[in-house]
N, C-alpha and C positions, 0 to 999 in steps of 0.2 A: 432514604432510609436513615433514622436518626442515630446519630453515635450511641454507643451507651456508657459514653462517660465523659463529661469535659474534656480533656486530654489524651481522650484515644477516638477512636474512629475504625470503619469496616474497610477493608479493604480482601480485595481476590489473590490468592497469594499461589506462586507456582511449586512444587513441593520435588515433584519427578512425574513420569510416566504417567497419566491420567490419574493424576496427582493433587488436584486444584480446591484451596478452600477460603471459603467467608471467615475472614479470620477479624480480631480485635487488636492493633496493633497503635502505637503513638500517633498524633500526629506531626506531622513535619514542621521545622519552625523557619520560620522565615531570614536568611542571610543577607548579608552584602550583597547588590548586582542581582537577586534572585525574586521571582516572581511566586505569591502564592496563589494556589489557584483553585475552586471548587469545579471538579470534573462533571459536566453534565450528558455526554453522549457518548458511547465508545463505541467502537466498531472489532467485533472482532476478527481476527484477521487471519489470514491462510499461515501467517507465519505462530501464530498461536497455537493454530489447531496443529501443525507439524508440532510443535513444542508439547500440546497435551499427548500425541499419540503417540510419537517416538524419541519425545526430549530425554537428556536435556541435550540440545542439538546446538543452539544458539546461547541458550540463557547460558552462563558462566557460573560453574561447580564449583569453581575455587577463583580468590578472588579476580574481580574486573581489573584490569591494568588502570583504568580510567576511574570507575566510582570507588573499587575497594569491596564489592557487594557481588554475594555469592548466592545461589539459591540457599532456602526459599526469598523468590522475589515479588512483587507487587507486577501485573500485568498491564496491560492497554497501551496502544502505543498511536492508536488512532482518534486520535479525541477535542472536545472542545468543552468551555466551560467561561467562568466567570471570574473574574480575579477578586479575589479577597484581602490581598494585603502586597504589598511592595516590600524590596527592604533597603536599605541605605543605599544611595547614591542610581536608583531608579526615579526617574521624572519625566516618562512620560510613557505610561503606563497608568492609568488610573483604576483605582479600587470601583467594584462596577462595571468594566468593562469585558465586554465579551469577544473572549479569543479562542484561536484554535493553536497545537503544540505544535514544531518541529522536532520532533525528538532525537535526531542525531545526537549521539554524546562522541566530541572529537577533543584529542589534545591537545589542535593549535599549532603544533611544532614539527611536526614532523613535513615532508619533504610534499608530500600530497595537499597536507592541509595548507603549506605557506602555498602554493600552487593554487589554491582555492575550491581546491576538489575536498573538502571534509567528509564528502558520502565515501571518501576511497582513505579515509585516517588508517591508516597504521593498527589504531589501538581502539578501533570505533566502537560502538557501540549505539544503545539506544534507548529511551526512558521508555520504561513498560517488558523491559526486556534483561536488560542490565543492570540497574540499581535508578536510584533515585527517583525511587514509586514510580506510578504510572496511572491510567483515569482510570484505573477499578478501584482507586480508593477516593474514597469523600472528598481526599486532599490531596494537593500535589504541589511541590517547590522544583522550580525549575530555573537557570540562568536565563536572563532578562533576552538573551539573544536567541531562544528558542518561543518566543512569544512572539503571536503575531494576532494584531484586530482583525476582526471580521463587523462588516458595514450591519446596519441593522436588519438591511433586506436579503443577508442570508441567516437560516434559521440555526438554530443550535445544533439541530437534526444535521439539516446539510452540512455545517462547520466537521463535522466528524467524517466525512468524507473528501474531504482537502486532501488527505496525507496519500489517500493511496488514487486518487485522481492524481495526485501530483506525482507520482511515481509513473503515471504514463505520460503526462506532457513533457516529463527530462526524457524518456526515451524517446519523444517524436524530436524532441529537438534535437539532442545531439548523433540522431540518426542522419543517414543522408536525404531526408524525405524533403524533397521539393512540391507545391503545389502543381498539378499537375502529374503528379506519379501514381502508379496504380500500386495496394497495400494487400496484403494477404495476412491475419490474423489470427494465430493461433489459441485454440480455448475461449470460450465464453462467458467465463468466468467475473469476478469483480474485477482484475487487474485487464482481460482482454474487452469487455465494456466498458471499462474506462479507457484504452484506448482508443477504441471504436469513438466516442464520442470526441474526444481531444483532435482529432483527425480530423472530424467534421469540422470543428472549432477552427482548423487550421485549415480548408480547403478541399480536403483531397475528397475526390470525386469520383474514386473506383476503390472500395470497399470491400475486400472478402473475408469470409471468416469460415472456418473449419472447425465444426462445434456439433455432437453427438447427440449431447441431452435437451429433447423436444424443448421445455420451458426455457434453456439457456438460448436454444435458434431465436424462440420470440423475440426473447431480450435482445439480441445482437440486433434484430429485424425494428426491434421497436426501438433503437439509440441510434441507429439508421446504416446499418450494414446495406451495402447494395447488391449483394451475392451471401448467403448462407448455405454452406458446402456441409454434408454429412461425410466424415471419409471411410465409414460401416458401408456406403452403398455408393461411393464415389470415388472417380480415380485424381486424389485434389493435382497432382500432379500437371495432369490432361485437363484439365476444368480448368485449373489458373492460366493456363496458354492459352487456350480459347478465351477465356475472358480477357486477355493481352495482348490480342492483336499476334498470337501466337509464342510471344518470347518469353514471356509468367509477371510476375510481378519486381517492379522497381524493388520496393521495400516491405520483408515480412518482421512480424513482431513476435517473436516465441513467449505466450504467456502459459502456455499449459506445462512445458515441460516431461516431456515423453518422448522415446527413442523413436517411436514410428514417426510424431510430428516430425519430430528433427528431423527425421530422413525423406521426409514429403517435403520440406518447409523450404533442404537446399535448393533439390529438384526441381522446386514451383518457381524460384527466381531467376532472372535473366541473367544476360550474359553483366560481368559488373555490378550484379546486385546488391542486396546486404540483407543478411540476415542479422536482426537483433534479440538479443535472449534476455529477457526480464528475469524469467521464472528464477527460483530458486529450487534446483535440482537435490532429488532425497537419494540418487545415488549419481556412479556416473555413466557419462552416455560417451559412446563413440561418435568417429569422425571418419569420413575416408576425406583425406585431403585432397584425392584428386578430382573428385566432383565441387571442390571449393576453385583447385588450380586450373585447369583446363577451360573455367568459363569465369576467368577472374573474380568469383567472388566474392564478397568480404564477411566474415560470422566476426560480434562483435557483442560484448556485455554491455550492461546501465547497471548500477547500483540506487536504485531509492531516487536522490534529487540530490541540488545543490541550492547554492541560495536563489531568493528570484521566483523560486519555482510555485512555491505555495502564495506569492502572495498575485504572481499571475493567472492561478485558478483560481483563488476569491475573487478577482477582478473578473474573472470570465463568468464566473456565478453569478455576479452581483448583476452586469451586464445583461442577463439572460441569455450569452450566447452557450453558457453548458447551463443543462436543467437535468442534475441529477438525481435531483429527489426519486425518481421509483426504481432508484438502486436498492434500497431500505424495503426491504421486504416484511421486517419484523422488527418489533421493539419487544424488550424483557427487562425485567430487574434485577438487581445483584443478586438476588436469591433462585433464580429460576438462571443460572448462567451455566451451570454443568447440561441441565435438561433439556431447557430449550435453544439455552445456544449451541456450546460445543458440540453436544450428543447431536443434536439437530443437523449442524452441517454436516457431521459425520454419515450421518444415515439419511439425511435429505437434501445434499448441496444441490442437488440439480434442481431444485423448485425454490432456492435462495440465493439471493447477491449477497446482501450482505443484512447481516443482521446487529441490531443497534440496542445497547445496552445500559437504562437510561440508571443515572448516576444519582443527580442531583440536577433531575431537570426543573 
């Protein structure tokens, strides 16, 4: 989509409550340390669509501690593209090269960040979310350490699928999942077939998943789930023991985020288990501690990723050992991005993974 004017550029900007519009804004000029970059693929993403339907939940009203930047903001936070220009004291990085973002935005200093955890800053944030644009616009400057190559035998298409694949490879890692353990997986979703595949990628060779809507079962079935559980017509409970040798499962992965999962998900795990929670919950959910205490087991968060983590799913991409391409259900253009994106997942998520919103491809 061409700018319409030297010096400005289109970009998708978030406003409030199904709020979102093609706006004509500057574009961003290139810093110190900072990379510029033409966004070509963006994925929208579950945390958008909470943002369109019941924000502003996440986006920051008044200003970000970190960027200074308050709605209206620039979206996408799933992206990949081409680098256009570098700025002082970048070298090695070149103009022409095709990468994909890490968009955590962290302050460095705080007591998590010198720890190495920056997905758990204090003051965190994220590009596409928080300030400093994001790939729904033409252009985007981002600091040189949020840049990362992607080889040429992955596609640009796929490069937009790094960020929230890599969101389930932190959680298989700093899970307790050993090869060899058996997994039970909650929702079917983008983030629950992403981990579904990451598993594979890792070993493990007893796969279940607990997933409602027909087209999402396929999916699960088709990124290699070895048990697709409906819990409309099944007791996942009683199913996960039977498929365990009667004790349920080592390791489950909460991607859906719902009080029944939750209260299936502790049930289904063994004695010492671990329940891990990805999702990002839109209210809160209870707990009875004593089905956690009585059979020691452990409920534990992931936030997003750390470093390491995106540039070990490009390697696994590149590899062919994950082949995520027919996550991508749909491609659209800036201008079709209310209709047939957001409104789309809203009223059709169960016949879409993820849909891809080509930029400046």
């Amino acid at each position: 989509m061409p700018s319409l004017s030297g010096n400005k550029m289109q970009a998708l900007r978030f406003h409030g409550q199904k709020d979102i519009r093609l706006e004509e804004i500057d574009i961003p000029t290139c810093g110190k340390g900072q990379v510029k970059i033409k966004p070509a693929y963006v994925g929208i993403c579950g945390t958008d669509l909470h943002e369109y339907l019941g924000g502003a939940n996440i986006i920051p009203t008044t200003p970000h501690p970190i960027t200074g930047e308050s709605a209206p903001l620039t979206l996408g936070h799933e992206f990949s593209g081409v680098v256009e220009e570098v700025g002082e004291g970048v070298g090695d990085v070149k103009v022409g090269e095709r990468v994909v973002v890490q968009p955590i935005i962290y302050d460095g200093t705080c007591g998590a960040c010198k720890a190495g955890f920056i997905n758990c800053c204090d003051k965190n944030g994220f590009v596409g979310l928080s300030g400093w644009g994001g790939g729904l616009g033409e252009h985007v400057v981002v600091p040189r350490s949020a840049v990362i190559s992607i080889p040429d035998s992955v596609s640009l298409e796929v490069g937009a699928l790094v960020e929230p694949i890599a969101v389930a490879w932190h959680a298989i890692n700093i899970s307790p999942f050993k090869k060899g353990d058996s997994v039970l997986v909650l929702g079917g979703g983008p983030i629950g077939l992403a981990v579904i595949q990451c598993l594979k990628v890792k070993g493990c060779e007893k796969i279940i998943v607990s997933e409602v809507a027909p087209r999402r079962k396929e999916f699960a079935k088709q990124f290699g789930a070895h048990y697709v559980l409906d819990p409309t017509k099944e007791d996942i409970v009683e199913r996960v023991r039977e498929i365990c040798d009667g004790q349920g499962a080592n390791v489950a992965f909460d991607a859906a985020g719902v009080q029944a999962g939750l209260d299936q998900a502790i049930l289904a795990i063994r004695a010492r288990g671990t329940l891990v929670n990805i999702a990002v919950w839109e209210k809160a959910a209870s707990i009875h501690p004593n089905s956690l205490v009585f059979r020691e087991r452990s409920y534990m968060g992931i936030a997003t990723y750390v470093e390491g983590d995106f540039q070990d799913v490009i390697d696994a991409i590149a590899s062919g050992q994950l082949q995520p391409e027919a996550m991508i259900t749909s491609k659209i253009s800036m201008n079709e991005i209310e209709e047939k994106g957001f409104k789309t997942l809203v009223n059709d998520k169960d016949n879409h993974v993820k849909i891809l919103v080509e930029v400046c491809p």
